[in-house]
C-alpha positions in Angstrom: 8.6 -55.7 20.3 8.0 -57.6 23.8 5.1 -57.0 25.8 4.8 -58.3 29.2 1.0 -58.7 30.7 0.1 -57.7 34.0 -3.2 -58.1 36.2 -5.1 -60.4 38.2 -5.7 -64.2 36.7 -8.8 -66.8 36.1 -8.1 -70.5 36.7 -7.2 -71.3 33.2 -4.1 -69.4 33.3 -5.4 -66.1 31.2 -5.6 -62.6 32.5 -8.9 -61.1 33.7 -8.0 -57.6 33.6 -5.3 -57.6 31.1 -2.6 -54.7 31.4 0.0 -55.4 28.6 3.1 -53.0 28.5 5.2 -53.0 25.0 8.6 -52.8 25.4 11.2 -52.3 22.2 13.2 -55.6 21.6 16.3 -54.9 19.5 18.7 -58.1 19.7 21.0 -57.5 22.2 18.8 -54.5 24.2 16.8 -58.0 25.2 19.5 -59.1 27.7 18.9 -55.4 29.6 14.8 -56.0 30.2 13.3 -54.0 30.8 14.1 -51.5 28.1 12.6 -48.4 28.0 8.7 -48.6 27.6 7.0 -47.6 24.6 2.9 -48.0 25.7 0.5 -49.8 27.6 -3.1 -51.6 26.5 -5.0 -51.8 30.0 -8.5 -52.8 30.2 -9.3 -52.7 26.3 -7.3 -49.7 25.8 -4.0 -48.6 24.1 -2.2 -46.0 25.9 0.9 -45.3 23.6 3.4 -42.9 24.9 5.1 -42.2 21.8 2.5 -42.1 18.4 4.9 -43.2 16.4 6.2 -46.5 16.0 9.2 -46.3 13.6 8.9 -49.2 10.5 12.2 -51.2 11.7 12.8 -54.7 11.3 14.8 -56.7 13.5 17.8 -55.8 12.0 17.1 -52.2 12.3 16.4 -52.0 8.6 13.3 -50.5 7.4 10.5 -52.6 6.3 9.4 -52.3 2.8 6.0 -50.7 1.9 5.4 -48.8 -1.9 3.7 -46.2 0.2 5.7 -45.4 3.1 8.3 -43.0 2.7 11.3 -42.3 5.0 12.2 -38.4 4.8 15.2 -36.4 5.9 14.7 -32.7 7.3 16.7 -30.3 9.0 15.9 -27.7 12.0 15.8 -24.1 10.6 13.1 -21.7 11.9 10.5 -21.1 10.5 11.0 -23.9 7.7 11.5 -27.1 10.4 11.4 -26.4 14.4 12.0 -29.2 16.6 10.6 -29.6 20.5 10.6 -32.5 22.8 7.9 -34.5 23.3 4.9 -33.3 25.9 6.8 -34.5 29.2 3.0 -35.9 30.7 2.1 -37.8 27.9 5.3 -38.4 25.7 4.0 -38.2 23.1 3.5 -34.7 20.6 1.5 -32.0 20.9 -1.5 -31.3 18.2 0.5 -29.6 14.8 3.4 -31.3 15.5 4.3 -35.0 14.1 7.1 -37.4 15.3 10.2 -37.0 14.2 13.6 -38.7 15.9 17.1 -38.2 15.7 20.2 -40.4 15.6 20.8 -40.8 19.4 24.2 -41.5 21.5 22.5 -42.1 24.6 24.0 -45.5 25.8 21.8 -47.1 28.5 23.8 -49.3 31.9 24.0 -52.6 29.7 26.2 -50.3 26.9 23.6 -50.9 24.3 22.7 -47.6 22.3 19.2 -46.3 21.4 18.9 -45.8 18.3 17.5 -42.5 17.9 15.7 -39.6 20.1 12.1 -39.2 20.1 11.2 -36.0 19.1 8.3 -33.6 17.5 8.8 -31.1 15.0 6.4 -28.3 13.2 6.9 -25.4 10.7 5.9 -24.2 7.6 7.8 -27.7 5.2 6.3 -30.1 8.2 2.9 -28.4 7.2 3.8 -28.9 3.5 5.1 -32.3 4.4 1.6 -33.4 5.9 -1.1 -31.5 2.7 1.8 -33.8 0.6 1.1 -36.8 2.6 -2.8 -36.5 2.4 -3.2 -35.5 -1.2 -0.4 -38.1 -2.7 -1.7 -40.8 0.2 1.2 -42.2 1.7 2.9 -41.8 5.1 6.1 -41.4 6.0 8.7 -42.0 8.7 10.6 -38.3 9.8 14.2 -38.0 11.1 16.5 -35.5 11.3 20.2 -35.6 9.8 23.2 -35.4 11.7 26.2 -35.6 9.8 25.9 -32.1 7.8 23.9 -29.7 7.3 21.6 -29.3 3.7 24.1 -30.8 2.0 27.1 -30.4 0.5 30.2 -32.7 -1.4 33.5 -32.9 0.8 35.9 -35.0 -0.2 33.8 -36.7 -3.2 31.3 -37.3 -0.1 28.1 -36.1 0.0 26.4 -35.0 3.5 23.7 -33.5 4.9 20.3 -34.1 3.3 21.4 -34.3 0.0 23.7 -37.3 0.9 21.1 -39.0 2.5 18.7 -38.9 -0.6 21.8 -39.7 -2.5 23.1 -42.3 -0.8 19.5 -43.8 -0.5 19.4 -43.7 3.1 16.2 -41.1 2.7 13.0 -41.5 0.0 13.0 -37.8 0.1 14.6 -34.7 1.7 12.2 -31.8 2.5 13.1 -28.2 4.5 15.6 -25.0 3.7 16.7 -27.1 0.8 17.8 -24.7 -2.5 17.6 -25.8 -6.0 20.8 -25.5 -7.2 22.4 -27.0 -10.2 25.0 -28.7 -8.7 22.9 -31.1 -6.3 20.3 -31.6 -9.3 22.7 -33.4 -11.1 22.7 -36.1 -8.3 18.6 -36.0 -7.1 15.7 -35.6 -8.3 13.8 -31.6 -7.4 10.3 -30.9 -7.1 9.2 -27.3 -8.3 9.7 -24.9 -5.7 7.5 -24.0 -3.4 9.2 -20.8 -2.0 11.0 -18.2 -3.7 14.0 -17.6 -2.2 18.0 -16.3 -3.1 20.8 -14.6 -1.3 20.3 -11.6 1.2 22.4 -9.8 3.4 21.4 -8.7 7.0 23.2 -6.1 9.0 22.0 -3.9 12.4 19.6 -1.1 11.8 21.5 2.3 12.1 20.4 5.3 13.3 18.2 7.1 11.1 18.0 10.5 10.5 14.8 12.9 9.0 14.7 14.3 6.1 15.4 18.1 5.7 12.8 17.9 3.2 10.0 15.8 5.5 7.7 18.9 5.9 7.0 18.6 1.9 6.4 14.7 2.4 2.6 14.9 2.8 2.1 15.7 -0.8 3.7 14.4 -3.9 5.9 17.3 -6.2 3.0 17.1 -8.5 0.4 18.6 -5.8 2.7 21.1 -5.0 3.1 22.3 -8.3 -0.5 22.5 -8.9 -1.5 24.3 -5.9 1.3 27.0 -6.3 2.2 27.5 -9.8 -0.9 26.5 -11.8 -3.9 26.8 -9.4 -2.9 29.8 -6.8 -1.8 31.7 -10.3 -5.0 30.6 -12.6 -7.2 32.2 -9.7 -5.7 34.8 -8.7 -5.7 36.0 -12.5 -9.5 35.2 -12.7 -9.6 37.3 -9.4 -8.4 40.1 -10.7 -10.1 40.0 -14.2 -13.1 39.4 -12.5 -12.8 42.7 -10.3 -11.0 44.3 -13.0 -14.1 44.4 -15.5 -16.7 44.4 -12.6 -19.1 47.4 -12.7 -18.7 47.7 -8.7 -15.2 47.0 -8.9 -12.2 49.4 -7.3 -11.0 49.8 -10.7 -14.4 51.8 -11.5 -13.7 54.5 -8.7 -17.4 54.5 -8.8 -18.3 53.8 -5.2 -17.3 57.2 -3.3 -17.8 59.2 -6.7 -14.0 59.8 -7.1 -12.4 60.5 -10.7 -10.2 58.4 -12.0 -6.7 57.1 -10.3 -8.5 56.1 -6.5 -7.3 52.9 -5.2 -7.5 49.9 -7.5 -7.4 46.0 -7.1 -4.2 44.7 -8.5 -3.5 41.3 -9.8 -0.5 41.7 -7.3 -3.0 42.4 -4.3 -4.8 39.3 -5.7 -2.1 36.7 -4.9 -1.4 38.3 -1.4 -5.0 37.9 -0.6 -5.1 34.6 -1.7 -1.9 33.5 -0.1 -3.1 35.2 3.5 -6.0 32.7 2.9 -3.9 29.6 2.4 -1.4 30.2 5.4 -4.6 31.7 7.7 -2.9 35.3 8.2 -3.8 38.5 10.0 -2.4 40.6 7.5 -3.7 43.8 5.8 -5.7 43.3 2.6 -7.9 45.0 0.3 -11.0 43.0 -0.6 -12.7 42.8 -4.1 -15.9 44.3 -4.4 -17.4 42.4 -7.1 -19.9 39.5 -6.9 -17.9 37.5 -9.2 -14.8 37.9 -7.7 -16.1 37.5 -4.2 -17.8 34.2 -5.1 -14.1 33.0 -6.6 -12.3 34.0 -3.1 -15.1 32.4 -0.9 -14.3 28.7 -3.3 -10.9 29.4 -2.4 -11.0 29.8 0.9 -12.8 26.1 1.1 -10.0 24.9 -0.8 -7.8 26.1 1.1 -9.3 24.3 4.3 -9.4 21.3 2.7 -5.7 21.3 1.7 -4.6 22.8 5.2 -6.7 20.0 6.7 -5.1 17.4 4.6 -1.4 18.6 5.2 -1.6 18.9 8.5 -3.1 15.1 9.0 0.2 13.9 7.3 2.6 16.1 8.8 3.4 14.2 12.0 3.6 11.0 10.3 6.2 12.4 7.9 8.4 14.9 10.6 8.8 11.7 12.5 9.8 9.1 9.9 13.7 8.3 9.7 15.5 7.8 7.1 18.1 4.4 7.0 21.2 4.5 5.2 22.1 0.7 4.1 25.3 -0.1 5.6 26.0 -2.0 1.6 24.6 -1.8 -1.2 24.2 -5.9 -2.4 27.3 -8.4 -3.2 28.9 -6.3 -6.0 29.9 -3.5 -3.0 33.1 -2.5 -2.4 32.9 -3.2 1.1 32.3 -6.9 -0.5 35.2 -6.9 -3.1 37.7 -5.0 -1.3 37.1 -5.1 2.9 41.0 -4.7 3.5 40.4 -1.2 1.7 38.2 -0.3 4.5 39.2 1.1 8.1 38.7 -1.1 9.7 38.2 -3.7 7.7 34.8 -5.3 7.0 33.7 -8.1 8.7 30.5 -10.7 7.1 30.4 -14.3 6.3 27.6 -17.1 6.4 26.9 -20.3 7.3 29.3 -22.4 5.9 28.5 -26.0 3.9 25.0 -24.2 2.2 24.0 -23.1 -1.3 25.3 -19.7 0.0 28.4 -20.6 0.8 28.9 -22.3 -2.4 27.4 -19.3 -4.7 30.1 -16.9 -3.2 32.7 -19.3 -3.7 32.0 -19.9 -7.5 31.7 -16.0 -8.6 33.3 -14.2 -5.6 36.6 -15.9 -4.5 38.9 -13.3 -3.0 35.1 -12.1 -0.9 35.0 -15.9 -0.1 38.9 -16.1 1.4 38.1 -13.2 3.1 35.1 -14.3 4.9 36.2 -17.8 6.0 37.3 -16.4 9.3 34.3 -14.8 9.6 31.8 -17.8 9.3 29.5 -18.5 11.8 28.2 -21.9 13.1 24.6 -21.1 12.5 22.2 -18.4 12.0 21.5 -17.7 15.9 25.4 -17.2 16.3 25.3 -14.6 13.1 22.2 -12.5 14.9 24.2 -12.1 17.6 27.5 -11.6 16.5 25.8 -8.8 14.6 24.4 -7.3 17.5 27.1 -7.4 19.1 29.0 -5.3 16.8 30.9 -8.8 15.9 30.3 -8.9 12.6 28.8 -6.1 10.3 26.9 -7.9 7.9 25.9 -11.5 7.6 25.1 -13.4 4.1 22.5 -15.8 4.2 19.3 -17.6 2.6 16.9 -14.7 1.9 13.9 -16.2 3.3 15.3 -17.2 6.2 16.9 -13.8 6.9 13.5 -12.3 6.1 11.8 -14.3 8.4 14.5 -13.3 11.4 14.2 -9.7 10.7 10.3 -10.0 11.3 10.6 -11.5 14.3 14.1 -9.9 15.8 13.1 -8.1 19.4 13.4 -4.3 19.0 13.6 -4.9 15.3 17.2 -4.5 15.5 18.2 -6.1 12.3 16.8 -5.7 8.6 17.9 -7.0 5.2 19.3 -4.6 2.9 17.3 -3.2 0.3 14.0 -4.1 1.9 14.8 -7.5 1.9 16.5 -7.3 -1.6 17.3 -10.5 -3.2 20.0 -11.7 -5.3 21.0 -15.2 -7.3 17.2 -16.0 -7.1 16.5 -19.5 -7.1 13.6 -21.3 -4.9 12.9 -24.5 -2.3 12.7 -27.9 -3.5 12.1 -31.0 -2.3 14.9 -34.1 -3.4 14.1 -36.9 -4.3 15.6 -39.9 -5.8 16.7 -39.6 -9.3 13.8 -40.9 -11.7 12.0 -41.3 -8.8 7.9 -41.9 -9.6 7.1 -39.8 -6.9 7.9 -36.6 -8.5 5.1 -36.3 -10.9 2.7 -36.7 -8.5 4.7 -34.2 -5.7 4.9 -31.6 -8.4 1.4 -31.5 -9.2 0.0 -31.3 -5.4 2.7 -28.5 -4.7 1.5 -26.7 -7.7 -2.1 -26.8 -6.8 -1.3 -26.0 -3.5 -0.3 -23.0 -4.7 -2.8 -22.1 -7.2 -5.0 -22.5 -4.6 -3.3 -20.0 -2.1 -2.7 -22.7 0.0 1.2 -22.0 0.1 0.0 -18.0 0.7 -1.2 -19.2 3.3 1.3 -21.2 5.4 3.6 -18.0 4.7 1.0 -16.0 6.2 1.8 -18.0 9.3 4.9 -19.2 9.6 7.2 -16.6 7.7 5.7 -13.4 8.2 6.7 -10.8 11.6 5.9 -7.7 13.2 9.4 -6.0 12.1 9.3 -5.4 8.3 11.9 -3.1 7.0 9.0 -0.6 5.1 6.1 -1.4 7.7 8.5 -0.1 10.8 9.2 3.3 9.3 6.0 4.9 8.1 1.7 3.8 7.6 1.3 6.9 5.8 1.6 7.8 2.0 1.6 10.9 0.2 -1.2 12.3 -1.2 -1.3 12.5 -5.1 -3.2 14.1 -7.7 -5.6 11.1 -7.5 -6.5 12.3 -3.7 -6.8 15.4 -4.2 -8.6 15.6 -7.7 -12.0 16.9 -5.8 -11.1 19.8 -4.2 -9.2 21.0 -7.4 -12.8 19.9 -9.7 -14.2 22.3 -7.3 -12.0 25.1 -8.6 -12.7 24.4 -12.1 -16.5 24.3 -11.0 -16.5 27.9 -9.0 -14.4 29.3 -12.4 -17.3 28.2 -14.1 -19.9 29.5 -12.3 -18.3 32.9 -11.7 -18.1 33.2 -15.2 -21.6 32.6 -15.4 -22.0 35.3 -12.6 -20.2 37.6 -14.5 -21.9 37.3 -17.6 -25.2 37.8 -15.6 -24.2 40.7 -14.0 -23.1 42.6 -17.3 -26.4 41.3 -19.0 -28.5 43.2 -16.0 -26.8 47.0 -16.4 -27.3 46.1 -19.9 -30.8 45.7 -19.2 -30.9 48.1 -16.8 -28.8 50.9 -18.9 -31.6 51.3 -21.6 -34.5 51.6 -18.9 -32.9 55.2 -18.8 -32.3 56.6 -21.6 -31.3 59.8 -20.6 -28.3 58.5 -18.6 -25.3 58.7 -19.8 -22.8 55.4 -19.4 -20.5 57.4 -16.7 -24.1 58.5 -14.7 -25.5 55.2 -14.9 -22.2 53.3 -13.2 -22.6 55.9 -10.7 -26.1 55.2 -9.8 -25.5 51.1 -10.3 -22.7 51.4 -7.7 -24.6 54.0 -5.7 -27.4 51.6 -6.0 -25.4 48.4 -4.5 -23.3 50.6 -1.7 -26.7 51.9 -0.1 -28.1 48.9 0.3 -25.4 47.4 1.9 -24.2 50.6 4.1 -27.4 51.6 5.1 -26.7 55.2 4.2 -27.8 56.4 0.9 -29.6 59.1 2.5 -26.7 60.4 3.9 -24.2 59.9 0.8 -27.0 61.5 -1.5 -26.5 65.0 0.6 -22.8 65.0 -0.5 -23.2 64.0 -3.8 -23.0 66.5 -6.9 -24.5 64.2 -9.2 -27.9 63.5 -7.8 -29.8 61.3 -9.7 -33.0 60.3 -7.4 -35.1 57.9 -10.3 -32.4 55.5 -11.4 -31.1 55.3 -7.6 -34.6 54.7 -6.0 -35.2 52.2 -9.3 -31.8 49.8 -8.2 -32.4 50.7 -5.0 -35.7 48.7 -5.4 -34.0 46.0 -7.2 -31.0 45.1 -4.8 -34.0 44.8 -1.9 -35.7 42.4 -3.6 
């Protein structure tokens, strides 16, 4: 480093109002002063423009410390994202941390920089700096250049795997799968997101289902409602009438002989159903307390469940239906796309985990979809909305995390984000290296502590999720509706003890007068009931043939009170 002092001086030769600026000093880059500068310390104060000094030696080789680590990464959103520097200060922005990049920028002289200044964040930076606090050490960031994660070419290895390998890097952290290949040659931490293959395609038009208008409620609600509970009170219903002493069935009421009008179990279930469905349509009402008591419970349930449907039923008439384009990697769109008209276009990133997984188990899908690889994942998105490709294999987590956040939510995994060849993220290290231990167990407690839970929360999860973008209603099951069918059960009970009542009075009431014969004393019970409610038992008496004044005036007495 050379630093060149400016400012006003006292007689001995020294600087009253020091302003230093630091300038880097790498050999040759001397002979072009001034170089690029770096800082300045004015009046008592450093003003650095860049907060990152990287730990190079003169000979641009990195100076040894036990507890400073150099670590390779890679840009992939969410997992590593990588801005310039804040253009007024140079330096990074809070949640970000230096990072640089190999540079080729070649200044008038035709010496070279040796790397970019830049700042990166995302969910394995955050990771990156919990490590760095709870392990204690610190660490110099850079990104690779010559590959991509990493991968063997030529007996070569690249990307960040190469440069943990190679010993270039102490430690390799972002998008990195565990896979047994590159453990044989580093070192992995446990994983610290669950990840695999997926495969993305566009969204197709979804259709509703013919059967949506039953959707609010599950099958078992149905079939309780219509076959058990619309059946079980309809019979009660009609046994209640049936055996009332007031009943239709008794022809006691107008003083008819037997074969009037009666209430059949038939006319019970169309009463009930004109209740459920709210219907002007003609029906004969029961007579009987009992029974009357069972239709009013009914009716209440019947609210309730209209109420209930009806709250759903938009929700579920306007939900769609979509149809995934494939099925997962054993498809026959996979295995055999020549088969298909026209043929079926999908491929991945080539040089990854992904790549590699196809090529192992899958070898005539992996010739086919060389010519369909794309450069990066941007290039896949739009290729796919494009209609450029029809479906696009790729890390799960990262395909996740792009569906979330796709405008429109255009593009979904398949399966609701359906993973296959389930492996995880890792961080390489050096074989044997004696940082592992220690790596492991801070990555484990920070995710028995929800720690991890909660970078996902951040950094991974998005407005367009494959279930959450269809439907924020669910049917209603027994469980919901277990009241208003308890209530049911209840009114059954209490009509029962109605019904027992009611038979225990003209028991009572039958040997008060004992000159009354069975048929004269339903007479005068139902005479009884049907003046007090008509108003006219004067009137009916004149008409009557069987004129019975004492036992009418006696339940005439007793229905008043």
């Amino acid at each position: 480093m050379l630093c060149r002092g400016e400012g006003p001086g006292s007689a001995r030769g020294t600087l009253r109002h020091s302003c230093v600026t630091c300038l880097p000093w790498h050999g040759a880059l001397a002979a072009s002063f001034p170089g690029p500068s770096v800082g300045r310390w004015d009046h008592g104060v450093l003003h650095m423009k860049y907060p990152v000094w990287p730990r190079y030696s003169a000979s641009l080789q990195p100076v040894v410390d036990s507890r400073h680590l150099t670590v390779a990464t890679l840009e992939e959103r969410p997992f590593v994202i990588v801005e310039s520097p804040d253009p007024s200060t140079g330096g990074c922005v809070p949640n970000t941390v230096p990072c640089r990049r190999q540079s080729n920028h070649t200044f008038s002289s035709g010496d070279t920089a040796p790397y970019t200044k830049l700042c990166c964040k995302g969910f394995c930076i955050d990771i990156l700096k919990k490590l760095a606090k709870v392990v204690k050490f610190s660490y110099d960031l850079y990104l690779v250049t010559n590959g991509k994660h990493g991968k063997r070419v030529r007996g070569v290895w690249n990307g960040m795997i190469g440069e943990v390998y190679y010993q270039r890097a102490d430690m390799a952290i972002g998008s990195l799968t565990i896979n047994e290949e590159r453990s044989e040659i580093v070192d992995f931490s446990v994983p610290f997101v669950e990840t695999g293959i997926s495969v993305m395609v566009a969204r197709s038009n979804g259709t509703v289902s013919p059967s949506a208008f039953l959707e609010p409620y599950s099958p078992s609600v149905w079939v309780m409602m219509f076959v058990m509970c619309l059946t079980v009170v309809a019979i009660t219903v009609f046994m209640f009438e049936y055996f009332s002493p007031v009943s239709y069935n008794q022809n006691l009421t107008s003083g008819k002989k037997s074969g009037g009008p009666s209430f059949t179990i038939g006319k019970s279930v169309w009463l009930l159903w004109a209740l459920v469905f709210n219907n002007s349509v003609p029906i004969e009402n029961p007579r009987g307390t009992t029974s009357k008591i069972m239709v009013l419970v009914w009716a209440f349930f019947a609210v309730i469940f209209l109420a209930s449907y009806t709250a759903n039923l938009a929700a579920f008439m306007i939900q769609e239906q979509y149809i995934d384009t494939v099925s997962g990697l054993s498809d026959k769109k996979f295995q055999r796309p020549q088969d298909q008209y026209p043929p079926f276009r999908f491929g991945t990133v080539p040089n990854g985990s992904t790549e590699r997984n196809i090529r192992s188990n899958y070898r005539e899908m992996h010739t086919h979809m060389v010519k369909f690889n794309q450069r990066s994942v941007e290039d896949a998105l739009t290729s796919l909305k494009m209609g450029k490709l029809d479906a696009f294999i790729y890390d799960a987590a990262v395909l996740n995390y792009m569906a979330g956040k796709d405008e429109g939510c255009k593009l979904v995994t398949i399966g609701s984000g359906k993973v296959f060849a389930t492996t995880g993220y890792g961080i390489a290290m050096q074989k044997d290296s004696h940082w592992k231990r220690a790596i492991d167990l801070a990555l484990l407690q920070f995710l028995g502590d929800g720690e991890t839970q909660k970078l996902e929360t951040v950094w991974l999860s998005g407005i367009c999720q494959n279930e959450k973008n269809e439907v924020m209603s669910s049917k209603l099951d027994i469980d919901n509706m277990a009241g208003v069918f308890y209530m049911l059960l209840v009114a059954m009970g209490l009509a029962l003890l109605v019904f027992a009542w009611e038979h225990l009075v003209y028991w009572k009431l039958r040997h008060s007068v004992p000159n009354t014969s069975r048929l004269d004393f339903l007479l005068a019970f139902s005479r009884g009931i049907y003046s007090y409610y008509a108003k006219a038992h004067a009137e009916s008496t004149q008409h009557c043939a069987w004129h019975m004044p004492g036992t009418e005036k006696l339940l005439l007495l007793l229905f008043s009170n």
